[in-house]
Residue, then its C-alpha position, 0 to 999 in steps of 0.5 A: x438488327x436485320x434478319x439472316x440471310x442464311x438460312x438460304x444459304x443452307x437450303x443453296x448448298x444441300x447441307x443435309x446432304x453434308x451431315x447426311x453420310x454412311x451410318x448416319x442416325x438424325x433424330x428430330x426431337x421436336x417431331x419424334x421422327x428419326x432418319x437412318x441410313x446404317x450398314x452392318x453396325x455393330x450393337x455398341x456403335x448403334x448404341x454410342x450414336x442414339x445416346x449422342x443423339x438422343x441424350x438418353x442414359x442407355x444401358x445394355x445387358x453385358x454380352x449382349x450382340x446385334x449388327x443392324x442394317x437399315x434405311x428409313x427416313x420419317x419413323x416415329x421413335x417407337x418404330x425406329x427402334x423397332x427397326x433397329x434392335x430387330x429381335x432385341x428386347x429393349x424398353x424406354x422408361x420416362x424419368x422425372x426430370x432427367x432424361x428417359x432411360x433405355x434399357x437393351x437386353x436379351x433375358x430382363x431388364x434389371x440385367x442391362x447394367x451397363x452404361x453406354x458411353x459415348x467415345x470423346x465425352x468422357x474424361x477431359x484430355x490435358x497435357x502431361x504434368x501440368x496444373x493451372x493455379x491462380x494463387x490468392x493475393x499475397x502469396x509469392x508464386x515462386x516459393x509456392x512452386x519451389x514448395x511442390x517441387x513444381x518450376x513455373x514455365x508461364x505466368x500471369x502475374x497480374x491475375x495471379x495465375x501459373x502454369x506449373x510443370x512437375x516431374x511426371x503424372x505421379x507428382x502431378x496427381x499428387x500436387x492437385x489433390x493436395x493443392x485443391x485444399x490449400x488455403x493459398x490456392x483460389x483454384x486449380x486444374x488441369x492443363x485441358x486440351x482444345x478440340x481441333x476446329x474442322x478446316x475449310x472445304x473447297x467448293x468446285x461447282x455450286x448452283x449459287x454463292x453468295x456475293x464476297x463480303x461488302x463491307x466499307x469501313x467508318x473509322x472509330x473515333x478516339x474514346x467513341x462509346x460505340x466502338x468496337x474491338x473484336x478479340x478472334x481467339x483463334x488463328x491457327x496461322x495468321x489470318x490470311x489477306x482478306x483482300x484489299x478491301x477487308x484488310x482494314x478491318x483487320x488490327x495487328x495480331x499477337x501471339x502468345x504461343x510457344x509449342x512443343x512437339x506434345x502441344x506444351x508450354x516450353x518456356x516461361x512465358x508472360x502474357x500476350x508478347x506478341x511473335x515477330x510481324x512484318x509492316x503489313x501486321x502478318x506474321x513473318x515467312x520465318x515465324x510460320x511457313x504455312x501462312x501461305x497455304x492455299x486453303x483457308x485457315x479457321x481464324x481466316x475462315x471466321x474472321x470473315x464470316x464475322x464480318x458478313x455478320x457485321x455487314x449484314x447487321x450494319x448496313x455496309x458500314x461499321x468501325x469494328x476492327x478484328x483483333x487476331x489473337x493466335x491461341x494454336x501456333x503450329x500445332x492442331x489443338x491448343x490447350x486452357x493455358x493458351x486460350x486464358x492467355x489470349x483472353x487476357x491478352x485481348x482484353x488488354x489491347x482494348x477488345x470489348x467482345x470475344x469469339x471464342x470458336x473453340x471448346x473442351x470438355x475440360x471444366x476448368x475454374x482457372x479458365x473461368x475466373x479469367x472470363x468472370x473477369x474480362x465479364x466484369x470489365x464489360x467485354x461480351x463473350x461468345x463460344x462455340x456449343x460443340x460440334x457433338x451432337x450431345x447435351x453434355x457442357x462445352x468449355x467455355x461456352x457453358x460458362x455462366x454469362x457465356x453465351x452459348x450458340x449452337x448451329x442450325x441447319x435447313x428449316x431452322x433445326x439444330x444441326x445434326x452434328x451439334x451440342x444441344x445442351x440446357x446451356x446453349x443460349x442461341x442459335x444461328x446458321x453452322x454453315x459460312x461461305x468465305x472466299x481466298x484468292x477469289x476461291x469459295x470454300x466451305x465451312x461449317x460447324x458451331x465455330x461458324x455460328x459463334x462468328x456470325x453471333x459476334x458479327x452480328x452483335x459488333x454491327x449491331x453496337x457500332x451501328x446502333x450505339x446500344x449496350x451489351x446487355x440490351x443487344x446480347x437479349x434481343x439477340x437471345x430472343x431473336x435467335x433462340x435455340x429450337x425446341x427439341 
């Protein structure tokens, strides 16, 4: 493997600068040093973004009230918070083995009570009134609905999983507590919603731009050991051309969506049917109009970045191929149902590593077995930590046997907008400079790092012909995660 580049890359394009912006709270754990950039920020708000930060159990006396304004950079913790509660009283308390707790009030400590929460972090989103439910061998799906009153509006027989709409949230709530006792059911959750992944920024001046992608292709040969399929899980649209030069690289995609206008399943749907494409493997105009568009989509955006990874990690010449597996369709988030579907739709069409730049707070065991399973078969996974800087899992990348990658940024540290939890297992650039129509543009985020991750182990395979194992530790142990 050869050493990243990136880093600068960062330093190129100022990234501080981009997560740096107006009440702004970056605390640099492995030097206790906190900058801050707040104005007129109300007591909750400051509250929500030290605990995001920090990782801190923080508790407030109820009623209590404080708006901050301050600018400092380089503080060590202790005069920061200072700083910041004013004539607040505040007291952090070190605990044995979990985080340190701080305590804000205005009378005593044993009345600050109540928990501070940061928005997003808490319950998982998911879809109105559906359940996942991988039923044990044996058990006829369609009698098992028709006994909840549930209709079966996606399957995938082969694993034995369902997706299983019901009449409203009531019957919903009901079936998955009874459903979570049943001796026929091997597991069942919610339908969880995917975040949104951030889009691509235009890059109108820069002093300095890496070179568009140079990377010749080495054709695979039939049942060679080294080769390697790339299952991008991802393409909110089709990836967008390449260029002529990159295009080979590319393998036809599938689809294995079907939306409704509140991000559903809408129809009984088996696994991976791909939607209609033309000769040149894209979507058609008709199947989605936006395929077009000026700017690049996510899965464009980290197809390429995978493979600067590729080149990067190979030399110039690789037979790895990208699998395109629409998980989004139309819509902005996609939800486990889908990402299962194309985990499994991948693995069928012969992918042997995954990227997985995409993450819910929703733990779903569904979705787990399906990735114990793809696993088990020998496919490598990778997935995104999360673009929220807290500690708190990322699904699926806090999977067991995921690999976890959060992003740095500038001098090696952990992105100022990115997860930091025990789970993540490696680290590498948040930040991709991808090219469309000879325009560069700009993305970053813990999606970015997970593609250069899988870059980087798909060049090294077809360059090297080493196992998975054997490449996903040299990789944890050259790019481990910064101590905070």
């Amino acid at each position: 493997m050869r050493h990243f580049g990136f880093c600068l890359l960062l330093a190129a394009f100022g990234l501080n600068a981009f997560a740096a912006e107006t009440n702004s709270i970056v605390w640099h754990k492995a030097t206790d040093r906190v900058d801050v950039d707040v104005h007129s920020l109300n007591l909750s708000q400051l509250l929500e973004q030290i605990t995001a930060r920090t990782g801190w159990r923080v508790y407030i006396e109820p009623g209590t009230t404080h708006t901050t304004s301050a600018k400092f950079t380089n503080l060590p913790s202790g005069q920061a918070l200072q700083r910041l509660f004013g004539d607040l009283n505040y007291a952090l308390v070190p605990q044995t083995n979990a985080a340190p707790h701080l305590y804000v009030f205005t009378t005593k400590m044993g009345n600050a009570t109540q928990l501070v929460r940061v928005p997003g972090a808490g319950k998982a989103k998911h879809v109105p009134n559906e359940l996942l439910v991988k039923l044990k061998p044996g058990v006829d799906p369609d009698a098992f609905a028709k006994m909840y009153g549930a209709k079966i509006i996606g399957r995938m027989d082969k694993l034995g999983i369902y997706l299983l709409e019901f009449a409203n949230a009531a019957a919903t709530d009901a079936a998955l507590a009874e459903l979570q006792n049943n001796p026929d059911v091997a597991a069942v959750d919610y339908n969880y919603y995917f975040d949104p992944e951030p889009s691509a920024q235009s890059l109108v001046a820069s002093s300095a731009l890496p070179a568009p992608v140079s990377l010749t292709p080495d054709p695979p040969s039939q049942n060679d050991p080294c080769n390697v399929i790339i299952g991008l899980i991802d393409t909110d649209t089709p990836v967008q051309s390449l260029g002529p030069s990159l295009e080979q690289f590319l393998m036809t995609p599938i689809s294995v969506v079907n939306h409704s206008s509140t991000g559903g399943a809408t129809a009984a749907q088996s696994l991976g049917t791909p939607v209609a494409v033309n000769s040149s493997g894209l979507f058609s105009p008709e199947a989605d109009s936006s395929a077009t568009t000026a700017v690049p989509t996510h899965g464009t955006s980290m197809a390429e970045t995978i493979l600067r990874a590729v080149a990067q990690a190979s030399g110039g010449s690789s037979s790895a191929r990208i699998l395109p597996v629409d998980v989004y369709g139309t819509s902005d988030t996609t939800t486990t149902w889908y990402v299962a579907l194309g985990i499994q739709a991948a693995v069928n069409k012969g992918a042997n590593v995954l990227n997985l730049s995409l993450g819910s707070s929703g733990d779903s065991t569904v979705l787990d077995s399906v990735i114990q399973q793809a696993m088990a078969d020998g496919v490598l996974i990778f997935a995104a930590a999360g673009n929220t800087p807290v500690n708190t899992p990322t699904y699926p990348a806090a999977i067991p046997g995921v690999n976890a990658v959060t992003a740095l940024q500038q001098k090696g540290q952990i992105a100022s907008y990115a997860n930091y939890g025990s789970f993540v297992d490696m680290a590498l650039p948040g930040a991709s400079v991808v090219y469309l129509n000879g325009q560069p543009y700009l993305v970053q985020g813990t999606s970015v790092s997970t593609a250069y991750a899988t870059g980087v182990a798909a060049g090294t395979k077809t360059s090297s012909c080493a196992g998975w194992s054997q490449i996903q530790t040299a990789m944890q142990q050259k790019f481990p995660m910064p101590t905070q």
